[in-house]
C-alpha positions in Angstrom: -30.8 -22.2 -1.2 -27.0 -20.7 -1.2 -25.8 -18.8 1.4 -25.6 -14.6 1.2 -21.9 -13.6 1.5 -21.1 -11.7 4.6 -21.0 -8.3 3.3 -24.5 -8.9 1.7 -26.0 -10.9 4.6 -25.1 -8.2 7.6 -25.1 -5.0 5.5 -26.8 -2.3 7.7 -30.1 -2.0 6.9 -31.0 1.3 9.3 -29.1 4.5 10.2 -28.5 3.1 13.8 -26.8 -0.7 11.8 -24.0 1.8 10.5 -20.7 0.9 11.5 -17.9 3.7 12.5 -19.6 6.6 10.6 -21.8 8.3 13.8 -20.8 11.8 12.4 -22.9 11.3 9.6 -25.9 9.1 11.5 -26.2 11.6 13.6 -26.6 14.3 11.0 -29.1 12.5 8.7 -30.8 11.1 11.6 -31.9 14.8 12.9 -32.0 15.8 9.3 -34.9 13.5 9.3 -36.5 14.7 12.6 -36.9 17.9 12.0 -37.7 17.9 8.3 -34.5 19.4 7.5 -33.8 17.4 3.7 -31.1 19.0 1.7 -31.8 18.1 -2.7 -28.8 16.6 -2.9 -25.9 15.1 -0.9 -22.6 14.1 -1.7 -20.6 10.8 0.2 -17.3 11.3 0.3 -14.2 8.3 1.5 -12.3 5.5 0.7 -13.8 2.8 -0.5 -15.4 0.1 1.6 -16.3 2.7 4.3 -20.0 2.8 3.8 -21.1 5.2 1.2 -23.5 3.3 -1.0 -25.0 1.5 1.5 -25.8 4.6 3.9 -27.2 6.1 0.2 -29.6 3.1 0.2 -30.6 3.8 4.4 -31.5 7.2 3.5 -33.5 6.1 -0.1 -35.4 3.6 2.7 -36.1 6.5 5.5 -37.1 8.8 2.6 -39.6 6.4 1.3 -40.4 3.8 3.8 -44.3 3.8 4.4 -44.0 5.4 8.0 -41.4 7.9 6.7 -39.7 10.0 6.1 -38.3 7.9 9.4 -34.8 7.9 11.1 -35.7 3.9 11.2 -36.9 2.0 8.3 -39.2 -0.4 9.1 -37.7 -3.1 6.3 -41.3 -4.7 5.9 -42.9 -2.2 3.6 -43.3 -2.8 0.1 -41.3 0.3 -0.1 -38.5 -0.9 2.1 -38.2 -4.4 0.2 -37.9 -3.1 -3.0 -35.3 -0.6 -2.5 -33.4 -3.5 -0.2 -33.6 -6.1 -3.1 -32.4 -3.1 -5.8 -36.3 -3.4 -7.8 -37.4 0.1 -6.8 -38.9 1.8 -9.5 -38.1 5.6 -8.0 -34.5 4.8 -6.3 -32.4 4.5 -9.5 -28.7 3.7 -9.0 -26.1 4.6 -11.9 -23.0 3.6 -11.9 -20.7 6.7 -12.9 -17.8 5.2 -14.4 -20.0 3.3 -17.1 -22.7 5.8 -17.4 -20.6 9.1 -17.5 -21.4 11.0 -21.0 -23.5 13.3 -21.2 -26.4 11.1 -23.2 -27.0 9.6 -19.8 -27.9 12.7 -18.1 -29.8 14.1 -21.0 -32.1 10.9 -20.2 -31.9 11.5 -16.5 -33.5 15.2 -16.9 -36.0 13.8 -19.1 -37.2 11.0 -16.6 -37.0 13.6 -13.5 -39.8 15.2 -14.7 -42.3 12.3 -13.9 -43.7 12.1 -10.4 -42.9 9.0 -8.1 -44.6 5.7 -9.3 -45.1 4.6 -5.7 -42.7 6.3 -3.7 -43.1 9.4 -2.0 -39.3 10.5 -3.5 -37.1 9.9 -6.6 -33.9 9.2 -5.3 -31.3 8.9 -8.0 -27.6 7.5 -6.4 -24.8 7.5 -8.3 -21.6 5.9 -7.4 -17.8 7.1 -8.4 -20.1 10.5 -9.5 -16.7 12.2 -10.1 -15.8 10.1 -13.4 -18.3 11.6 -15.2 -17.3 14.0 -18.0 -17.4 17.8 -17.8 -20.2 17.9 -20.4 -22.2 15.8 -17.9 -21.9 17.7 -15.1 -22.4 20.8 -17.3 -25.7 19.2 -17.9 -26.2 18.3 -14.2 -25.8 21.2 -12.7 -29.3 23.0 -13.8 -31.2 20.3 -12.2 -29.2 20.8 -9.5 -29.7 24.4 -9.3 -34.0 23.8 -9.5 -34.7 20.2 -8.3 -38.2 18.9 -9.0 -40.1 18.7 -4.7 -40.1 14.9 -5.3 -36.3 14.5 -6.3 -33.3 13.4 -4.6 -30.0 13.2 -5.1 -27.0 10.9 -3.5 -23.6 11.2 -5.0 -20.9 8.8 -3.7 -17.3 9.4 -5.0 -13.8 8.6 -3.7 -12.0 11.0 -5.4 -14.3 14.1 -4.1 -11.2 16.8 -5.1 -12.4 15.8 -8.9 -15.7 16.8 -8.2 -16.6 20.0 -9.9 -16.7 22.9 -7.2 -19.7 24.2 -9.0 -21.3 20.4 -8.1 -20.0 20.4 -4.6 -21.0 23.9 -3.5 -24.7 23.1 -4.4 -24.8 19.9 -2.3 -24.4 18.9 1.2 -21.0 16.9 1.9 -20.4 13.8 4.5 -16.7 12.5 4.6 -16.6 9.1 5.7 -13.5 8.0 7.7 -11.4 5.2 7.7 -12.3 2.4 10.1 -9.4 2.0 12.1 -8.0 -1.7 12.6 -9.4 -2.1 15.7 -12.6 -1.0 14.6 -13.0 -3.5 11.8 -11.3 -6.5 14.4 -14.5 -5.3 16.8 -16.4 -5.7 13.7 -14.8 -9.4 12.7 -15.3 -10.7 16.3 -19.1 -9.6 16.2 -19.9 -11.3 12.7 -17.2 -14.6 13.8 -19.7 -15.2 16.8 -23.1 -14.7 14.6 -21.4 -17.1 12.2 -19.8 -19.8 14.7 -16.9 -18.7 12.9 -13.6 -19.9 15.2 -10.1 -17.3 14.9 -7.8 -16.6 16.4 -7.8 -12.8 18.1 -3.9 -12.5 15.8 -6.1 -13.8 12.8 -8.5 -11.4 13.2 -6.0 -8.0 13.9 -4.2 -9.6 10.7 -7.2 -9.2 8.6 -8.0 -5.6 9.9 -4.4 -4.7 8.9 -4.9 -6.1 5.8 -8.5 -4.1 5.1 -6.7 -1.0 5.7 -9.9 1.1 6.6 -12.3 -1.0 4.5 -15.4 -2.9 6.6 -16.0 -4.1 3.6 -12.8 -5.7 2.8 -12.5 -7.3 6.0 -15.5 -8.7 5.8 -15.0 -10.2 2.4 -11.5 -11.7 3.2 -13.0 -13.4 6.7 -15.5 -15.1 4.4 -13.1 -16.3 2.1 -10.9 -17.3 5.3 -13.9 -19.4 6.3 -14.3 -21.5 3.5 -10.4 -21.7 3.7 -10.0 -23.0 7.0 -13.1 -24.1 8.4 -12.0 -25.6 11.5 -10.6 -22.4 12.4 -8.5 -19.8 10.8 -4.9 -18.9 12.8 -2.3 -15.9 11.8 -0.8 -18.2 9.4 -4.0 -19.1 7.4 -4.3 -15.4 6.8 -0.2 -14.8 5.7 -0.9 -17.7 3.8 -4.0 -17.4 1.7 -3.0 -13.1 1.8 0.5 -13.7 0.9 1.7 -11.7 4.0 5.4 -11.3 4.9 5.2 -12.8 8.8 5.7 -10.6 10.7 8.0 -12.5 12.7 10.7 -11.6 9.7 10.0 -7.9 10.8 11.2 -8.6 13.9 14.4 -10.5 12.7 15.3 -8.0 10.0 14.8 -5.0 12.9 17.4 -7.0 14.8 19.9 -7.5 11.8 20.3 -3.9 11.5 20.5 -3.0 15.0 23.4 -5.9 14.6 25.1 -3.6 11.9 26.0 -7.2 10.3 25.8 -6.2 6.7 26.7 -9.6 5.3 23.5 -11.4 7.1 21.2 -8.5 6.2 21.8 -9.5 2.4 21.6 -12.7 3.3 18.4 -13.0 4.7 17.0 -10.8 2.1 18.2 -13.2 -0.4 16.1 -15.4 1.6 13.1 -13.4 1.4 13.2 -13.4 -2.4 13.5 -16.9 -2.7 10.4 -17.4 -0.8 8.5 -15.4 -2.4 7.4 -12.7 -0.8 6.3 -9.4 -2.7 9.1 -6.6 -2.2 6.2 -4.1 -1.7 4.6 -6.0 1.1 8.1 -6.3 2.8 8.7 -2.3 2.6 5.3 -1.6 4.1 6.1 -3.7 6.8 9.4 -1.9 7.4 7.9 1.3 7.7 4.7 -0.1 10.0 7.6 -1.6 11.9 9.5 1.0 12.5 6.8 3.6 13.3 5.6 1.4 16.1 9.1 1.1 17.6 9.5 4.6 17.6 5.9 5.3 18.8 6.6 2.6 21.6 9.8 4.5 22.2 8.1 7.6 22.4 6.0 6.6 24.9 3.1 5.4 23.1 0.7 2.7 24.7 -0.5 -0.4 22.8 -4.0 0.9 22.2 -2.6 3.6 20.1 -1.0 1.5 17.6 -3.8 -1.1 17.7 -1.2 -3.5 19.6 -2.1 -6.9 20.6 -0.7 -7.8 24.0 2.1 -10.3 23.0 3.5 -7.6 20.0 3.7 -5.0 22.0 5.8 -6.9 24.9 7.6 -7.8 22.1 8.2 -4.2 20.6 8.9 -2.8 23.6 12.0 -4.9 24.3 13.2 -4.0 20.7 12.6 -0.7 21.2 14.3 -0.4 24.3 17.4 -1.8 22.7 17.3 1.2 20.0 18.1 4.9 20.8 15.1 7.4 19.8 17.7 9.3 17.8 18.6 6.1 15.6 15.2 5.0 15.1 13.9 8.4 13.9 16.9 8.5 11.8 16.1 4.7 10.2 12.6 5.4 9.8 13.4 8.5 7.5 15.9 6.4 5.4 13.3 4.1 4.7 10.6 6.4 3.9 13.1 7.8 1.6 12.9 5.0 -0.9 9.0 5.1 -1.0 8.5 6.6 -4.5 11.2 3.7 -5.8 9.8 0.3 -4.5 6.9 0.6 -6.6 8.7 1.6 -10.0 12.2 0.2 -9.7 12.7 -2.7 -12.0 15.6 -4.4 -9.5 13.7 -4.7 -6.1 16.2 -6.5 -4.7 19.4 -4.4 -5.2 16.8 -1.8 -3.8 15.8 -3.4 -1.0 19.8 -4.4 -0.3 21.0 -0.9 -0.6 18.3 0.7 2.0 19.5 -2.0 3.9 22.9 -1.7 4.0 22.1 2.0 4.7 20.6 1.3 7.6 23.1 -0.8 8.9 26.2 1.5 7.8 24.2 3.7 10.0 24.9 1.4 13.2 28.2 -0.3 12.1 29.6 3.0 11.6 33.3 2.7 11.4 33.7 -0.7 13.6 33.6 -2.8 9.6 36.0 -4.8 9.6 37.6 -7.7 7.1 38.8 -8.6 4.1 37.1 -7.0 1.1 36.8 -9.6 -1.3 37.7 -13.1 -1.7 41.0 -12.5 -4.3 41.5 -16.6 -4.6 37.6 -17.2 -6.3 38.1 -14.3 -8.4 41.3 -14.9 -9.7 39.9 -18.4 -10.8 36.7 -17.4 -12.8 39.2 -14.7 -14.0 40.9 -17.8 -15.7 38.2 -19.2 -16.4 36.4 -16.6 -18.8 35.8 -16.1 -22.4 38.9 -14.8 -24.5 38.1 -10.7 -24.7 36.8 -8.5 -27.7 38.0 -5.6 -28.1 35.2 -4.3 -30.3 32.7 -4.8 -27.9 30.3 -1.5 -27.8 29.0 0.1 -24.2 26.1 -1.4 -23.5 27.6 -5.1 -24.3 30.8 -4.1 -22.0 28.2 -2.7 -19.1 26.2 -6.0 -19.8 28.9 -8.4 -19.2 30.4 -6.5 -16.3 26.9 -6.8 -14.4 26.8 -10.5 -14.7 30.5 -11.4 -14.2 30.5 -9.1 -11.1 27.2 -10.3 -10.0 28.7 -14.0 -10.0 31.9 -13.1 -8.6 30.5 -10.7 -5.4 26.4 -10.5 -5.7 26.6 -7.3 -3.9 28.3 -5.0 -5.9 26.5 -7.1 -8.4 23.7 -5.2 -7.1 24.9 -1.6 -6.4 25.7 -1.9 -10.9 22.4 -2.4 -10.9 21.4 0.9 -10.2 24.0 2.7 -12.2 23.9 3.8 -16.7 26.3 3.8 -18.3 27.3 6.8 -19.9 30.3 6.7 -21.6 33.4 4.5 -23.3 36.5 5.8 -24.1 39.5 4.0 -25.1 40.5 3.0 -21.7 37.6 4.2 -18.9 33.6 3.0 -18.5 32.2 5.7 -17.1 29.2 5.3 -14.9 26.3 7.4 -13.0 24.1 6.6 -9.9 21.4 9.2 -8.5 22.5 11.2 -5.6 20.1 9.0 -3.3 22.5 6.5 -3.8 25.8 7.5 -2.6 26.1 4.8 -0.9 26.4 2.5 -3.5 28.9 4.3 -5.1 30.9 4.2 -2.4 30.6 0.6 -2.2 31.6 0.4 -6.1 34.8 2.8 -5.3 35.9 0.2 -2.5 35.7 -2.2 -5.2 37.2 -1.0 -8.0 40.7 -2.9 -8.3 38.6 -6.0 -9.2 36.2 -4.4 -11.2 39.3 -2.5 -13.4 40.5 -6.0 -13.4 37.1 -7.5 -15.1 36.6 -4.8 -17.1 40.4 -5.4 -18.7 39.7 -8.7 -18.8 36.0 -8.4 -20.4 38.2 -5.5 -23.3 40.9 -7.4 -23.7 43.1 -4.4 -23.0 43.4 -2.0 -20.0 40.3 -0.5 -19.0 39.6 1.9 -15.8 35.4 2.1 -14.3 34.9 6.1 -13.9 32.0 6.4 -10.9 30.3 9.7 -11.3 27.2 11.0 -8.5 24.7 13.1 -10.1 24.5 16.7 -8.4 27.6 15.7 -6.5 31.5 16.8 -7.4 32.9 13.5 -5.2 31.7 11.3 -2.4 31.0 12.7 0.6 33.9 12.5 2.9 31.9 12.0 6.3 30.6 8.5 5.1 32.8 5.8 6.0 33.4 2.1 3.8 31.1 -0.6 5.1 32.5 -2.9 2.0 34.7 -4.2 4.5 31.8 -6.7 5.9 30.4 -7.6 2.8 33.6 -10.0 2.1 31.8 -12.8 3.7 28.4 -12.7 1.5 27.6 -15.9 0.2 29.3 -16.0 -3.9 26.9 -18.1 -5.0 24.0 -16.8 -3.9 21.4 -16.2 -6.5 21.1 -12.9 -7.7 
């Protein structure tokens, strides 16, 4: 006989089974007590947290043959049939496929009849809020005048696109988040009824990952435990998960607290080459971050969920960074939160908030050449004879890519400019305002890029940098081009 998947095999199966959500145990369980049984409810939270299965518990108590009962006794014909999903009178509907208003039509027709068993008809439905506005039109009167032997159980995770005129005529539960040392309590209970063996990093890993959902967690141990059966360690999980190690957190914290521009786009070309999603790496940031400045504010390791080794290790780091500097990084990088997912160049992204936050330590103490004048002046040489008929967008196209060979960083600022205009001897250019700093970059720059451009035009041709919203640079930022001269040339771009 094949083995029930963990989330199936421990769900709760009584109000006193449920995990994290004693608010609403508590309430249904004296609900129950004292006779106090509202028509309808609605569950409200993320997903994973609990809603459909503590819609079942309450079908059970409603029904069971001792009930109505605060515990089940899950040996009843009653109980079995709603736990195995065969109950005649507890009908589940699934809202996003069953969400016009020919569904509810039938479900007000079928309401009418008594129980065939059961001592209630409970009718759950799930994501409640995608049905149309027809449907709940039609909902509502039943609503309003319930038949005695009628329940309802709405679950939805997107409550705010619930109808008011739903809402106000049931009684609401908001189910929480687990937080991720609730769920590793949870993993650690169901490893040991499974002779599962992980490691307590493993296990913290995973409840990051579930971000709030028991149910997640539990469905990604299982898969861990077919994975790595001998025992699953922090790198089984960044493997099979594709998580950034968090040991690269820790490296790229120190590279900008080093204010060494030229490594940070170094080891971010790294990062691309292995792999890594650019998405996963800016969450980390920002979960990084936070916990230095939480550490730094004086937070303990319980707060952020900490096992003991990280936060020795965060500490030191945070020791090493002013409070000031760290609130100041943190705010950059959540600046950029509405662009990682969008952007269409993640890694000229990533490399400009980057060099950001490491112009913000290096301050005015860049230093070197600016450019490597020998290298250029040979694939200078080297390139195709010119056309002078060449429209914009062509000109713009070739500049990117012989830049981008030549010096991959400023390669990468172009990347985030248009270009707007080409007159008989300037390309003019625009960046955003967010991203004044690589167009201060491109200004420090621009004797080799006139150069490319002429050579690209076959005539004499000047780049004109414009900055939306902004007249001219702002003079309180100082060049950190300077350090970039010893970037890698031929690093992939």
């Amino acid at each position: 006989m094949a083995s029930k998947v963990l989330t199936l095999k421990y769900r709760p199966q009584t109000l006193d089974e449920l995990w994290v959500q004693d608010h609403v145990r508590d309430t249904l369980k004296r609900a129950l007590e004292r006779n106090r049984l509202a028509n309808s409810y609605l569950f409200c939270g993320p997903r994973g947290v609990g809603k459909t299965t503590t819609a079942r518990i309450l079908a059970k108590s409603l029904n069971c043959q001792t009930g109505p009962t605060t515990t089940p006794c899950n040996t009843c014909s009653f109980c079995l049939e709603i736990t195995g999903s065969r109950s005649m009178d507890v009908i589940e509907i699934d809202g996003a496929s069953n969400r016009g208003i020919e569904q509810i039509r039938e479900l007000r027709e079928n309401i009418k009849y008594t129980p065939s068993s059961g001592r209630y008809k409970v009718y759950i439905i799930d994501e409640v809020h995608m049905l149309t506005g027809q449907a709940f039109n039609a909902l509502l009167k039943t609503l309003e005048e319930p038949p005695a032997h009628a329940k309802f159980i709405f679950a939805t995770t997107a409550a705010h696109d619930v109808p008011a005129t739903i809402v106000s005529r049931c009684q609401r539960f908001d189910f929480r988040r687990a937080t991720a040392g609730e769920i590793k309590a949870r993993l650690v209970w169901l490893a040991q009824q499974e002779r599962i063996r992980a490691t307590d990093a493993a296990l913290m890993a995973i409840a990051r990952r579930a971000d709030g959902a028991i149910r997640d967690a539990e469905g990604i141990l299982d898969q861990l435990a077919s994975f790595r059966p001998d025992g699953i360690h922090l790198e089984d999980v960044e493997e099979l998960l594709g998580l950034v190690p968090g040991e690269l957190f820790f490296d790229y914290a120190d590279l900008i607290a080093g204010g060494d521009a030229a490594k940070l786009v170094a080891f971010l070309g790294r990062l691309f080459e292995a792999g890594y999603d650019h998405q996963e790496f800016y969450s980390g940031v920002v979960r990084h971050f936070r916990n230095l400045l939480v550490l730094q504010m004086g937070g303990g390791q319980a707060q952020l969920n900490l096992l003991p080794d990280e936060a020795a290790r965060l500490s030191d780091q945070a020791a090493a960074l002013g409070r000031s500097e760290l609130l100041k990084a943190l705010s950059a990088v959540m600046a950029y939160e509405t662009q990682v997912g969008a952007t269409q160049h993640p890694r000229a992204l990533l490399e400009v908030m980057s060099l950001e936050l490491a112009w913000g330590r290096a301050g005015a103490d860049a230093g070197g050449k600016a450019g490597n004048p020998s290298a250029q002046d040979q694939d200078r040489h080297a390139s195709a004879p010119a056309d002078q008929t060449k429209p914009m967008n062509e000109v713009w196209r070739e500049l990117k890519q012989r830049t981008a060979r030549r010096r991959s960083v400023i390669g990468s600022f172009l990347e985030l400019a248009s270009p707007v205009s080409l007159e008989q001897d300037t390309l003019a250019i625009l960046l955003p305002r967010k991203h004044q700093t690589a167009a201060e970059q491109i200004q420090a720059d621009l004797e080799c890029l006139h150069a490319t451009l002429s050579e690209i035009r076959g005539r004499a041709t000047r780049l004109a940098i414009q900055v939306a919203g902004q007249a001219k640079p702002d003079p309180t930022r100082e060049r950190i081009t300077s350090v970039l001269g010893d970037v890698d040339e031929k690093e992939p771009n």
